[in-house]
CHARMM-style PDB file with segment names, atoms N, HN, CA, C and O in Angstrom:
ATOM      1  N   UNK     1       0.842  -1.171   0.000  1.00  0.00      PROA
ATOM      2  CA  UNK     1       0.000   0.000   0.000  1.00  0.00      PROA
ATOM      3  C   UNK     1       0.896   1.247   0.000  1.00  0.00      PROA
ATOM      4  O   UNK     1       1.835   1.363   0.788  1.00  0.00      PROA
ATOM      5  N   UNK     2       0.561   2.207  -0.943  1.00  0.00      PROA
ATOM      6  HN  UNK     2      -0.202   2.113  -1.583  1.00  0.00      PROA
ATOM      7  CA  UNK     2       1.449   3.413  -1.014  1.00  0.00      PROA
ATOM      8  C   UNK     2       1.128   4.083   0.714  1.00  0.00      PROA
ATOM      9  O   UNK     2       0.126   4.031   1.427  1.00  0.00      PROA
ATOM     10  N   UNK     3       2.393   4.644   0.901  1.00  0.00      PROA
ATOM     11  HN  UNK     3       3.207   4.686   0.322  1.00  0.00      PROA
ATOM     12  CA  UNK     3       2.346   5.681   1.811  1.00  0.00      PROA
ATOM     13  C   UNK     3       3.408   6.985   1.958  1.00  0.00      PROA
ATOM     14  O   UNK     3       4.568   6.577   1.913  1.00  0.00      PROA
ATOM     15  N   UNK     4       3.355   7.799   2.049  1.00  0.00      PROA
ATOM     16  HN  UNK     4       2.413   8.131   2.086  1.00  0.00      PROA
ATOM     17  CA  UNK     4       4.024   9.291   2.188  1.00  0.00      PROA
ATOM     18  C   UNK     4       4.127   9.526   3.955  1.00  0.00      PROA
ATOM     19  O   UNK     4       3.181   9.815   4.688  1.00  0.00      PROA
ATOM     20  N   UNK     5       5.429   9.325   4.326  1.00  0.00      PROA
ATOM     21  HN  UNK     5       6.197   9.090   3.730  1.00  0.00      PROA
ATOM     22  CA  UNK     5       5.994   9.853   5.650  1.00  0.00      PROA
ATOM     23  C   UNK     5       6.296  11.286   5.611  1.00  0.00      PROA
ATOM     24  O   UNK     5       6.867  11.559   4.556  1.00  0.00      PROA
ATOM     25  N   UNK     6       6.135  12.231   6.319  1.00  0.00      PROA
ATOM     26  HN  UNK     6       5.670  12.009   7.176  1.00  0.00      PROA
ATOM     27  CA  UNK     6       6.913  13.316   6.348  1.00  0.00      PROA
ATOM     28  C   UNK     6       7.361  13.774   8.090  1.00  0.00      PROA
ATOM     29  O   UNK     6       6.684  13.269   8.985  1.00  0.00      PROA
ATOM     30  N   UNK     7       8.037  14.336   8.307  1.00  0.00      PROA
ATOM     31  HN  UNK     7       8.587  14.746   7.580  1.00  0.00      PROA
ATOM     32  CA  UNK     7       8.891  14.889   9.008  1.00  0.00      PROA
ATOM     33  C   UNK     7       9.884  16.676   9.057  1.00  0.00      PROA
ATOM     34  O   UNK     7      10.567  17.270   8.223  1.00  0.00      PROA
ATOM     35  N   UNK     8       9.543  16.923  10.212  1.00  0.00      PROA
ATOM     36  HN  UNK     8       8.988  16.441  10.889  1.00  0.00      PROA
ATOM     37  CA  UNK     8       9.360  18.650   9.898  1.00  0.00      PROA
ATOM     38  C   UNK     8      10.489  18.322  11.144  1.00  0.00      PROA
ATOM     39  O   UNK     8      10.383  17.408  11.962  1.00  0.00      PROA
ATOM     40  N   UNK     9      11.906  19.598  11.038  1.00  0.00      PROA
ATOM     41  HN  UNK     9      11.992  20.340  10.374  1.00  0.00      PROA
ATOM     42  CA  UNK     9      13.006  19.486  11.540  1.00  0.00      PROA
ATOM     43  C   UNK     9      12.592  20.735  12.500  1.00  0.00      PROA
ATOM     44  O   UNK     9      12.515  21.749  11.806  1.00  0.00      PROA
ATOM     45  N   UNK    10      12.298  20.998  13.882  1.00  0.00      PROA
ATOM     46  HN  UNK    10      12.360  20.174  14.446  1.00  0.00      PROA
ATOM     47  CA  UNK    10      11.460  21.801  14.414  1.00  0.00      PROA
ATOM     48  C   UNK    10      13.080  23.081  14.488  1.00  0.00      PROA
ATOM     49  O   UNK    10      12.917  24.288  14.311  1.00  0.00      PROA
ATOM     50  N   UNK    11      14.230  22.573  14.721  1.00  0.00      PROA
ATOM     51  HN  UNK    11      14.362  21.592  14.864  1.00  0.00      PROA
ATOM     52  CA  UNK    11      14.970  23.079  14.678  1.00  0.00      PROA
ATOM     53  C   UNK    11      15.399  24.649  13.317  1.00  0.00      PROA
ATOM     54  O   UNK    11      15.347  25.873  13.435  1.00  0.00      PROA
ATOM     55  N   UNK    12      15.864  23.535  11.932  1.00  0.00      PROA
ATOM     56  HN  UNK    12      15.906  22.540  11.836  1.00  0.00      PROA
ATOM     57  CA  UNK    12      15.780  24.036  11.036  1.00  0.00      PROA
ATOM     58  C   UNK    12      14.414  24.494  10.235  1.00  0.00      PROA
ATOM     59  O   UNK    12      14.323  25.680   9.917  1.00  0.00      PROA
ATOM     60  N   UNK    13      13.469  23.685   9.938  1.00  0.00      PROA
ATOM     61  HN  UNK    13      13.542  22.722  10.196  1.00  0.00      PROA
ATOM     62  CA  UNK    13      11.980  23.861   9.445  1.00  0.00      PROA
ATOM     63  C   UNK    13      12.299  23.225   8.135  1.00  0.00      PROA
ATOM     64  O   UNK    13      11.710  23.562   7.108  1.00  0.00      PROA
ATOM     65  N   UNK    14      13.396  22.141   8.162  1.00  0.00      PROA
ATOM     66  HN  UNK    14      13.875  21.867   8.996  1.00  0.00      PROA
ATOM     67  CA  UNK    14      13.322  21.566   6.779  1.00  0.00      PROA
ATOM     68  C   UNK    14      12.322  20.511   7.134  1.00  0.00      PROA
ATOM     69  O   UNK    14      11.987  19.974   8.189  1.00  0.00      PROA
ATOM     70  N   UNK    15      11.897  20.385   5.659  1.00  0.00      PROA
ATOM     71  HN  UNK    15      12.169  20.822   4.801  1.00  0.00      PROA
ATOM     72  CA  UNK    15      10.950  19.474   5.684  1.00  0.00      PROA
ATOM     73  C   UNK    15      11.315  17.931   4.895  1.00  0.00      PROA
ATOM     74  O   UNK    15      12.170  17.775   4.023  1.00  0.00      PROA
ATOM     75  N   UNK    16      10.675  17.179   5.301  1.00  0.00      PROA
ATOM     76  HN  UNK    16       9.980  17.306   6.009  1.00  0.00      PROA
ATOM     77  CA  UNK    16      10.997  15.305   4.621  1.00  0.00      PROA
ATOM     78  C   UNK    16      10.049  14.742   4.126  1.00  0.00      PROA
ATOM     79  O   UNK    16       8.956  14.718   4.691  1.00  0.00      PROA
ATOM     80  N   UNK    17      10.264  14.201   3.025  1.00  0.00      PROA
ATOM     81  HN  UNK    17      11.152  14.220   2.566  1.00  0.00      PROA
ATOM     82  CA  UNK    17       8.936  13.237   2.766  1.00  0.00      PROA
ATOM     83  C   UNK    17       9.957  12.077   2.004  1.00  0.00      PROA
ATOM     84  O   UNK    17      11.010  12.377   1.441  1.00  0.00      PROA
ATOM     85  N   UNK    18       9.367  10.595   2.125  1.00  0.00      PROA
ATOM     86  HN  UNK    18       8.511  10.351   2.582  1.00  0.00      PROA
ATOM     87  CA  UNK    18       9.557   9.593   1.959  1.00  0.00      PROA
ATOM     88  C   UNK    18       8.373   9.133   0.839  1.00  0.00      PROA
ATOM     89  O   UNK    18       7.275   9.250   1.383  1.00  0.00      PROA
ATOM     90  N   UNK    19       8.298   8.841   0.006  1.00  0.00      PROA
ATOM     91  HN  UNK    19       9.190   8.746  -0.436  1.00  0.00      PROA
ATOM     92  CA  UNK    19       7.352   8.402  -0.386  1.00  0.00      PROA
ATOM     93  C   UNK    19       7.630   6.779  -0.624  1.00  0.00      PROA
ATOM     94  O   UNK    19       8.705   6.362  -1.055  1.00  0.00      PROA
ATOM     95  N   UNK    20       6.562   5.968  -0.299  1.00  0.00      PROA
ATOM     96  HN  UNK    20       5.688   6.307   0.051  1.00  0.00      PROA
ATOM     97  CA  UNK    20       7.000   4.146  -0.923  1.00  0.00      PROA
ATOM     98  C   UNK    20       5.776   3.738  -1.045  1.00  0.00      PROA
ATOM     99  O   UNK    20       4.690   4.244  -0.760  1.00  0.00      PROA
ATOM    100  N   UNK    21       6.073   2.822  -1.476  1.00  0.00      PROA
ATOM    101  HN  UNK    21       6.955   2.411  -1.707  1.00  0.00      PROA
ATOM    102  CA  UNK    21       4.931   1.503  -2.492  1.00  0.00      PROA
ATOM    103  C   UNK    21       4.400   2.327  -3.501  1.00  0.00      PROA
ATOM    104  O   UNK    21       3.176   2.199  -3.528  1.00  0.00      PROA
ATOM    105  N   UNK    22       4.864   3.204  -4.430  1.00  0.00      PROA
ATOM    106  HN  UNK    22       5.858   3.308  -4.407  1.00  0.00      PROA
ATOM    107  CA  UNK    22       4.505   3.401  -5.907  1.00  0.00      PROA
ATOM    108  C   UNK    22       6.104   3.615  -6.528  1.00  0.00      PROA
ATOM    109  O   UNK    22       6.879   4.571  -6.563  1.00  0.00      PROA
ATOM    110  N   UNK    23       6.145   2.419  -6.918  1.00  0.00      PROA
ATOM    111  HN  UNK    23       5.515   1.643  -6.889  1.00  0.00      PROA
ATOM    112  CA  UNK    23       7.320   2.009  -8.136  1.00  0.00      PROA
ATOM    113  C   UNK    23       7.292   2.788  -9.353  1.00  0.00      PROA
ATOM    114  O   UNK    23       6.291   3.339  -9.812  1.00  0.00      PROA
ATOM    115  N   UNK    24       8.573   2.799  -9.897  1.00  0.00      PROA
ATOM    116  HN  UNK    24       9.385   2.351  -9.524  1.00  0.00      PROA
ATOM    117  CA  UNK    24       8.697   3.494 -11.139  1.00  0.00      PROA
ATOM    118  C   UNK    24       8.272   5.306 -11.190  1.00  0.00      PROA
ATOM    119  O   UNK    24       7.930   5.998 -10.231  1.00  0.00      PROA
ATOM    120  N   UNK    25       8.420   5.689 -12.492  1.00  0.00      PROA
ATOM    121  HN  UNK    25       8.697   5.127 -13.272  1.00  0.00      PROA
ATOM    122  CA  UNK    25       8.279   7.015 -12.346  1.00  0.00      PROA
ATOM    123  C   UNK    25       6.728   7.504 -12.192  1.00  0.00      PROA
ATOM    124  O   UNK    25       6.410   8.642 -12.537  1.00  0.00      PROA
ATOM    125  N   UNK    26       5.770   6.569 -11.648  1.00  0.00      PROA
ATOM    126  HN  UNK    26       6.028   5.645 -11.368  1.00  0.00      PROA
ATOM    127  CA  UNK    26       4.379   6.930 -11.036  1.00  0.00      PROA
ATOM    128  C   UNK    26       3.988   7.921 -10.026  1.00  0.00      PROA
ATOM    129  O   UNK    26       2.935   8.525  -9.822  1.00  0.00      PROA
ATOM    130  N   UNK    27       5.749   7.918  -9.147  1.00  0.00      PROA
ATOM    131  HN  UNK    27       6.604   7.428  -9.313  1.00  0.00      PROA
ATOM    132  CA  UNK    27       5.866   8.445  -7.800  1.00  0.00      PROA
ATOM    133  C   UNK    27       6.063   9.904  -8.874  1.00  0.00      PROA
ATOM    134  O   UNK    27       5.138  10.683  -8.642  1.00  0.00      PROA
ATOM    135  N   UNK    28       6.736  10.283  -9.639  1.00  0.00      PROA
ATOM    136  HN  UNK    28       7.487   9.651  -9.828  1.00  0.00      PROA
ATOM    137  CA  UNK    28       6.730  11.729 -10.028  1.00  0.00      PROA
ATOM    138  C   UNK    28       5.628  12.498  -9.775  1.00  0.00      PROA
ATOM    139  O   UNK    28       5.718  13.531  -9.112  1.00  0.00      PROA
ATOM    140  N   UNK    29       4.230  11.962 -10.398  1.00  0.00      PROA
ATOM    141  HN  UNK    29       4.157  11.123 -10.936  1.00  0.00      PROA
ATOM    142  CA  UNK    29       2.796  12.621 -10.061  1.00  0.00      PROA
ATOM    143  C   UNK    29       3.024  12.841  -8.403  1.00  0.00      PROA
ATOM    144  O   UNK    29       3.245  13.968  -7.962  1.00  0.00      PROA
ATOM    145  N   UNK    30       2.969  11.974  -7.763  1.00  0.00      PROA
ATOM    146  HN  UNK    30       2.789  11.058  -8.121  1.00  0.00      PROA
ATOM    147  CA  UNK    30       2.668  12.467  -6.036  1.00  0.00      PROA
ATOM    148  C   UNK    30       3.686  13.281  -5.898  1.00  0.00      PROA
ATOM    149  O   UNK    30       3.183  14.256  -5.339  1.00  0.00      PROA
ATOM    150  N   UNK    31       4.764  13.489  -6.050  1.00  0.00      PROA
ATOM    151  HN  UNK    31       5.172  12.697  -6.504  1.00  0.00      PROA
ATOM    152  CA  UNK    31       5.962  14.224  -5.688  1.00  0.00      PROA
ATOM    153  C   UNK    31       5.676  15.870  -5.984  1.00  0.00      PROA
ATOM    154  O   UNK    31       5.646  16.820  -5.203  1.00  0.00      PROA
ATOM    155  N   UNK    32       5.482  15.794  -7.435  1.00  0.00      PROA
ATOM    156  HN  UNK    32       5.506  15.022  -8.070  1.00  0.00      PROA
ATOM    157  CA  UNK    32       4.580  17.115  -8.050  1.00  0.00      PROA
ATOM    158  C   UNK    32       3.528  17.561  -7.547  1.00  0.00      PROA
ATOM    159  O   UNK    32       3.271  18.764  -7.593  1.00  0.00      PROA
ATOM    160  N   UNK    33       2.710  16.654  -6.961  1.00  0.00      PROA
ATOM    161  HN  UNK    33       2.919  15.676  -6.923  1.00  0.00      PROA
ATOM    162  CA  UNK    33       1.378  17.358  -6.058  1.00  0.00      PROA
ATOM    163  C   UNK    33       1.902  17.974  -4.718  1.00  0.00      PROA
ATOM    164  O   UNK    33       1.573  19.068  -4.260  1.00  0.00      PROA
ATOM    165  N   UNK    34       2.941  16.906  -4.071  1.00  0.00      PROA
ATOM    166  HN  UNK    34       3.208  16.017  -4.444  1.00  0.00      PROA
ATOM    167  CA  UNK    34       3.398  16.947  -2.595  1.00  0.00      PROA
ATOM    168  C   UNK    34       3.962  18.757  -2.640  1.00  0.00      PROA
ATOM    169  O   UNK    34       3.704  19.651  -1.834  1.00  0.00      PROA
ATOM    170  N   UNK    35       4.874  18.807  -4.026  1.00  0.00      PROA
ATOM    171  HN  UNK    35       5.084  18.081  -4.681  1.00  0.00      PROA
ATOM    172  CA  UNK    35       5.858  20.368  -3.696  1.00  0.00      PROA
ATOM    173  C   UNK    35       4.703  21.400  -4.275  1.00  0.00      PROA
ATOM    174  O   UNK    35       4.865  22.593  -4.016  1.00  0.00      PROA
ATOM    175  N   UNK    36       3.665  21.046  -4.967  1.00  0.00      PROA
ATOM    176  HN  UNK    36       3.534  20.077  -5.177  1.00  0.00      PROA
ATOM    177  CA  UNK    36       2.834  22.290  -4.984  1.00  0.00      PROA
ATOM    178  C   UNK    36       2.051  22.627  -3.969  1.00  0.00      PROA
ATOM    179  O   UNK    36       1.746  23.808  -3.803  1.00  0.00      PROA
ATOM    180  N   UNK    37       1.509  21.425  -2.950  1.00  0.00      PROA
ATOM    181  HN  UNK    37       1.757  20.466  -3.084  1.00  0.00      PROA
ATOM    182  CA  UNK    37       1.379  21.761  -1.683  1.00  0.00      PROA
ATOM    183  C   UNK    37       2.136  22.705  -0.112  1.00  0.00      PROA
ATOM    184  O   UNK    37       1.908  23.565   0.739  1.00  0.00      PROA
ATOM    185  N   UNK    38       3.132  21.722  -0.617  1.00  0.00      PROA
ATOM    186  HN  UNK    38       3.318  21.023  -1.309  1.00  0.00      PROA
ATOM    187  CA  UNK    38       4.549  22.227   0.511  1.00  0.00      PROA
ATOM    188  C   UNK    38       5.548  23.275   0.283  1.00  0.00      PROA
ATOM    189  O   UNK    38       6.047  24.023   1.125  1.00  0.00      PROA
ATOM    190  N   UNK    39       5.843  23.202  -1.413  1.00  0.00      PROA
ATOM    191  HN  UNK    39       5.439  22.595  -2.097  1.00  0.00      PROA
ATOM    192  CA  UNK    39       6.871  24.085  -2.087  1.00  0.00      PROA
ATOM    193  C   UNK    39       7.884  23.093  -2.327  1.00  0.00      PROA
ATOM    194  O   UNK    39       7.865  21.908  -1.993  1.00  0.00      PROA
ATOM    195  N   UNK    40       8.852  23.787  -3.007  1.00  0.00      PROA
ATOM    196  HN  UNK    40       8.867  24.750  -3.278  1.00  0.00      PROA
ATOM    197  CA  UNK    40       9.975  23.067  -3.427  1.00  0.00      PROA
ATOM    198  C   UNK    40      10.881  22.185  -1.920  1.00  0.00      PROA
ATOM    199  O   UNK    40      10.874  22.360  -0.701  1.00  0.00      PROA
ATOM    200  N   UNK    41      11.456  21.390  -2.706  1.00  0.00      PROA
ATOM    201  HN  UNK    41      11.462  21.248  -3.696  1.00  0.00      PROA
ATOM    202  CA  UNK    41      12.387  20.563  -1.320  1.00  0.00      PROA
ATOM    203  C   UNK    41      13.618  21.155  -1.596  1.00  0.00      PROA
ATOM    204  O   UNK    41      13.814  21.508  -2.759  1.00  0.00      PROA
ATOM    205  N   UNK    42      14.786  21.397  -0.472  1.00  0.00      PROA
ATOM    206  HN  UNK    42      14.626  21.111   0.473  1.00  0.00      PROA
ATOM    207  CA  UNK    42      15.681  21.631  -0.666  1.00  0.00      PROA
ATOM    208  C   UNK    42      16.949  20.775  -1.084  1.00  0.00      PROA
ATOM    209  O   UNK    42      18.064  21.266  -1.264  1.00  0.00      PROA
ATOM    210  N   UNK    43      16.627  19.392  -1.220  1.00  0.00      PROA
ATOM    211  HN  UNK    43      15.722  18.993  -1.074  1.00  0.00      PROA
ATOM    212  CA  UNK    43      17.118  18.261  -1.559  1.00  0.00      PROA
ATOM    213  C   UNK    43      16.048  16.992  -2.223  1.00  0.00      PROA
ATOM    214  O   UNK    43      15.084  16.448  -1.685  1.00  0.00      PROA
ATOM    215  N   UNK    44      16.445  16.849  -3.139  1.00  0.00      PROA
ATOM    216  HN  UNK    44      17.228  17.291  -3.577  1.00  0.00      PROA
ATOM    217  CA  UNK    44      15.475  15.361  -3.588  1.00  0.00      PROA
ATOM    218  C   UNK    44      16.436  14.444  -3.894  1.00  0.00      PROA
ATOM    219  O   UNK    44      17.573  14.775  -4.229  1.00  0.00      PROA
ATOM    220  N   UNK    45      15.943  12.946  -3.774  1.00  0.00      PROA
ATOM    221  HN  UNK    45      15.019  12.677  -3.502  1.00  0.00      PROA
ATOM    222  CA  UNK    45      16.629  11.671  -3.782  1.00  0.00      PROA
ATOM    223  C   UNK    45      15.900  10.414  -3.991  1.00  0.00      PROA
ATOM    224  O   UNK    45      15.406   9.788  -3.054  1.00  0.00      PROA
ATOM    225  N   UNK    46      15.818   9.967  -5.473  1.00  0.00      PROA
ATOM    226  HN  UNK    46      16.220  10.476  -6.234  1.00  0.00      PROA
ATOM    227  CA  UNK    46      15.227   8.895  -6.120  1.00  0.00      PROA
ATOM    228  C   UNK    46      15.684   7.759  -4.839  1.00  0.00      PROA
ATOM    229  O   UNK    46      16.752   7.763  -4.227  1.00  0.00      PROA
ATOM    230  N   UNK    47      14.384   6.693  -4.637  1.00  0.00      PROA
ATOM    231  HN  UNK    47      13.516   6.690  -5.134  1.00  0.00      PROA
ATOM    232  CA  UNK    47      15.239   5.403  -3.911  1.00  0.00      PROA
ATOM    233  C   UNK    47      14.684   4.552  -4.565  1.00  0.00      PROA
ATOM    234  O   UNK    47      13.603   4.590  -5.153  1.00  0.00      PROA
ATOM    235  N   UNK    48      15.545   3.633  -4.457  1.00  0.00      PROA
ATOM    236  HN  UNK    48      16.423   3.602  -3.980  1.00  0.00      PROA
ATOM    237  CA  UNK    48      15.362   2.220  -5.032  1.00  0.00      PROA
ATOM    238  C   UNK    48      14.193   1.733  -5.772  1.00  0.00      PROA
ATOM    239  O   UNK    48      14.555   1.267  -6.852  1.00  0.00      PROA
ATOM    240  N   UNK    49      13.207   1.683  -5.634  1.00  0.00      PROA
ATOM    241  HN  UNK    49      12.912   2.061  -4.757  1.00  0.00      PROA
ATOM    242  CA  UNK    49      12.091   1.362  -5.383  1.00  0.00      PROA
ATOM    243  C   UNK    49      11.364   2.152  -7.186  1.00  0.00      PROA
ATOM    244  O   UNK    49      10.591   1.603  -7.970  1.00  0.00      PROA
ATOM    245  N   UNK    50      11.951   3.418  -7.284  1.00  0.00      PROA
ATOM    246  HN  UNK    50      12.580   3.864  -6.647  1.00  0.00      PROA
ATOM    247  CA  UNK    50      11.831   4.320  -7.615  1.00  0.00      PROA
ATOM    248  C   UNK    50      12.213   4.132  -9.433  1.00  0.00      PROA
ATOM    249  O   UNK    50      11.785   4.666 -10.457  1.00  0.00      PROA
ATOM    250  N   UNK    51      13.002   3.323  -9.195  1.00  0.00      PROA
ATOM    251  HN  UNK    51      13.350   2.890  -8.364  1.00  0.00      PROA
ATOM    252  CA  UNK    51      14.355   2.941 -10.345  1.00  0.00      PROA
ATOM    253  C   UNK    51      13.104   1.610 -10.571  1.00  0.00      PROA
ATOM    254  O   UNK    51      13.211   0.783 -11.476  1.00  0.00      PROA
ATOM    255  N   UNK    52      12.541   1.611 -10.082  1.00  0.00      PROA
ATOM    256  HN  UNK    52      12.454   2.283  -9.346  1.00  0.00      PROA
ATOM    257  CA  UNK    52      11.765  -0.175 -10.598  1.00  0.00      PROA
ATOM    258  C   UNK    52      11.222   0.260 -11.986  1.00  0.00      PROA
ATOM    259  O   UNK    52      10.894   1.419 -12.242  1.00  0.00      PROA
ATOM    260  N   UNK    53      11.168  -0.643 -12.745  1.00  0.00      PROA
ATOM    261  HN  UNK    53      11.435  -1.584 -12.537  1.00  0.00      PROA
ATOM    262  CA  UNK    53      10.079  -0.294 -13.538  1.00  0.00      PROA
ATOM    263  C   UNK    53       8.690  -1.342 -13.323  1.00  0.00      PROA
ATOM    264  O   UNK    53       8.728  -2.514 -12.950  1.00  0.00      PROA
ATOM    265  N   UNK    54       7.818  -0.762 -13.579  1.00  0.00      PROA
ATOM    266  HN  UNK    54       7.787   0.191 -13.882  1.00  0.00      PROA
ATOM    267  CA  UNK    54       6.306  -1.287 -13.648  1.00  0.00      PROA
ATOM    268  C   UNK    54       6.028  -2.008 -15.452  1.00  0.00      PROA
ATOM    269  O   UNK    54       6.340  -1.583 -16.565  1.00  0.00      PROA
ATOM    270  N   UNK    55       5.239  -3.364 -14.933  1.00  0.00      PROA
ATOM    271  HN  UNK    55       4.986  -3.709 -14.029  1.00  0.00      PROA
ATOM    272  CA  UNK    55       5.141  -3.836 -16.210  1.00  0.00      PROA
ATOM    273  C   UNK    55       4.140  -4.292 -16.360  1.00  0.00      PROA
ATOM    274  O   UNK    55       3.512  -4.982 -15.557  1.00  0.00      PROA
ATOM    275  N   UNK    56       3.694  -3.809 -17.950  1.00  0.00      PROA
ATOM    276  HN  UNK    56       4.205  -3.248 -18.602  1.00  0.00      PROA
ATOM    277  CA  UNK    56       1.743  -4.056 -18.198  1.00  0.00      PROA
ATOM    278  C   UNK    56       1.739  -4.533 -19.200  1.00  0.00      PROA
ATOM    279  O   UNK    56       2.127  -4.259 -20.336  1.00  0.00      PROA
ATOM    280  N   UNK    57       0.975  -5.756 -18.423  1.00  0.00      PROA
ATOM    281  HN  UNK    57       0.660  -5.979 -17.500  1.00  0.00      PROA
ATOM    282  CA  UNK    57       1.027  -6.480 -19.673  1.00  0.00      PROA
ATOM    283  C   UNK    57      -0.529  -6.751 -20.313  1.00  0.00      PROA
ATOM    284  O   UNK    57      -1.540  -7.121 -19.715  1.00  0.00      PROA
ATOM    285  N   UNK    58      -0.340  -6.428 -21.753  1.00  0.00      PROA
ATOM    286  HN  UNK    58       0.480  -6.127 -22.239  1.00  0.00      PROA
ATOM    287  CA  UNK    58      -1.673  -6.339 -22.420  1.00  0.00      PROA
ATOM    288  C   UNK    58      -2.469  -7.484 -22.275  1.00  0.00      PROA
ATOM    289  O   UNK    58      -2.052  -8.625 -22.072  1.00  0.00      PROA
ATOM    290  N   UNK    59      -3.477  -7.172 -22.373  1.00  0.00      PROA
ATOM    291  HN  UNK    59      -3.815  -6.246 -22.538  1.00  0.00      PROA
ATOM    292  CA  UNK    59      -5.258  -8.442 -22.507  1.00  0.00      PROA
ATOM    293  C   UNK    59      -5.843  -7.850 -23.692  1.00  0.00      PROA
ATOM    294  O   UNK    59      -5.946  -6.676 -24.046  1.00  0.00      PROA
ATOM    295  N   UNK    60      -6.174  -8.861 -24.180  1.00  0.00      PROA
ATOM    296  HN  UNK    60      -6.091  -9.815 -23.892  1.00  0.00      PROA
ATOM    297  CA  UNK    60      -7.346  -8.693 -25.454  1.00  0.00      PROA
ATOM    298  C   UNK    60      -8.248  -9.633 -24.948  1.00  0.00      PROA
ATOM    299  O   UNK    60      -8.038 -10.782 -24.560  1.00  0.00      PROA
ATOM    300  N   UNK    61      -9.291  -8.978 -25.007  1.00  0.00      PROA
ATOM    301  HN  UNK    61      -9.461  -8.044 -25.323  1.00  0.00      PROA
ATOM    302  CA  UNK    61     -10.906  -9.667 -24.894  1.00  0.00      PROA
ATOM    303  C   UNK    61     -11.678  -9.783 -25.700  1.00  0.00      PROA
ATOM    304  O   UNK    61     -12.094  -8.853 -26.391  1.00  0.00      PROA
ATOM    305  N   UNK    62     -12.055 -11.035 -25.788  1.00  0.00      PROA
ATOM    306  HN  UNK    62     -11.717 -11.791 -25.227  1.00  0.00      PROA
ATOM    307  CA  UNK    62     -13.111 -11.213 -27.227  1.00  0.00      PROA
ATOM    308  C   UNK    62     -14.589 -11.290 -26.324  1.00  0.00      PROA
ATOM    309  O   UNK    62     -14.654 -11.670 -25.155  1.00  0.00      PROA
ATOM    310  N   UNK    63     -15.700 -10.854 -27.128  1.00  0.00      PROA
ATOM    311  HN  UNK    63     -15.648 -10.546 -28.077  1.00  0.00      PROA
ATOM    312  CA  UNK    63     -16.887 -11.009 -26.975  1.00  0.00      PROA
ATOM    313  C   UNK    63     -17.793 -12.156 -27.395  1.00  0.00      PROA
ATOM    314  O   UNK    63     -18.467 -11.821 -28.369  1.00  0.00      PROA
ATOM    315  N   UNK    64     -17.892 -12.667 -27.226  1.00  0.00      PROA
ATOM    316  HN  UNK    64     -17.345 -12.939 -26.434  1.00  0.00      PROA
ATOM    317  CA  UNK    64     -19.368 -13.803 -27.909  1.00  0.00      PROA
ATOM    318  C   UNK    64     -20.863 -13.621 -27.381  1.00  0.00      PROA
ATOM    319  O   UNK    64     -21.424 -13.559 -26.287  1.00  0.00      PROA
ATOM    320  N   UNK    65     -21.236 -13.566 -28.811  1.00  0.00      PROA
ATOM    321  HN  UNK    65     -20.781 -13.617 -29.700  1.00  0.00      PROA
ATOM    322  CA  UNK    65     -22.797 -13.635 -28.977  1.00  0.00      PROA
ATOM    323  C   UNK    65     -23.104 -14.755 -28.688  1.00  0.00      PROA
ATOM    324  O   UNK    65     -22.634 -15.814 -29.103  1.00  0.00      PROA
ATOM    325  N   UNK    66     -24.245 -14.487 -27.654  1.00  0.00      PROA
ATOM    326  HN  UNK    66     -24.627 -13.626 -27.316  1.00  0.00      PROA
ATOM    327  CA  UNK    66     -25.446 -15.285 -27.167  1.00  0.00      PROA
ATOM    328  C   UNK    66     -26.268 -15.463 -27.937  1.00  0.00      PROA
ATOM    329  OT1 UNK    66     -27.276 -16.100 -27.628  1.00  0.00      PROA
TER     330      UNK     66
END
């Protein structure tokens, strides 16, 4: 299940977000929503997870008449 951690540095006021369980470049969309919410990060860092690629694999469906 996707989830987004964040963490606020009460010290500095930097801010963290983790994002996991959306593989591949899917996570770009949330990332793009996350900094138009929050603003830009002062550091970003692809992880692992990130580098996956996602794979779809096609179906064709036939119909039959009744």
């Amino acid at each position: 299940m996707p989830e987004i951690d964040f963490s606020i540095d009460t010290t500095t006021g930097e801010l963290r977000m983790h994002v996991q369980g959306i593989p591949g470049h899917a996570c770009d969309d949330v990332a793009k929503l996350a900094k138009q919410l929050l603003g830009q990060p002062a550091h970003e860092q692809p992880t692992a997870e990130y580098h996956l690629q996602t794979h779809v694999r096609p179906q064709a469906r036939t119909q039959t008449r009744r």
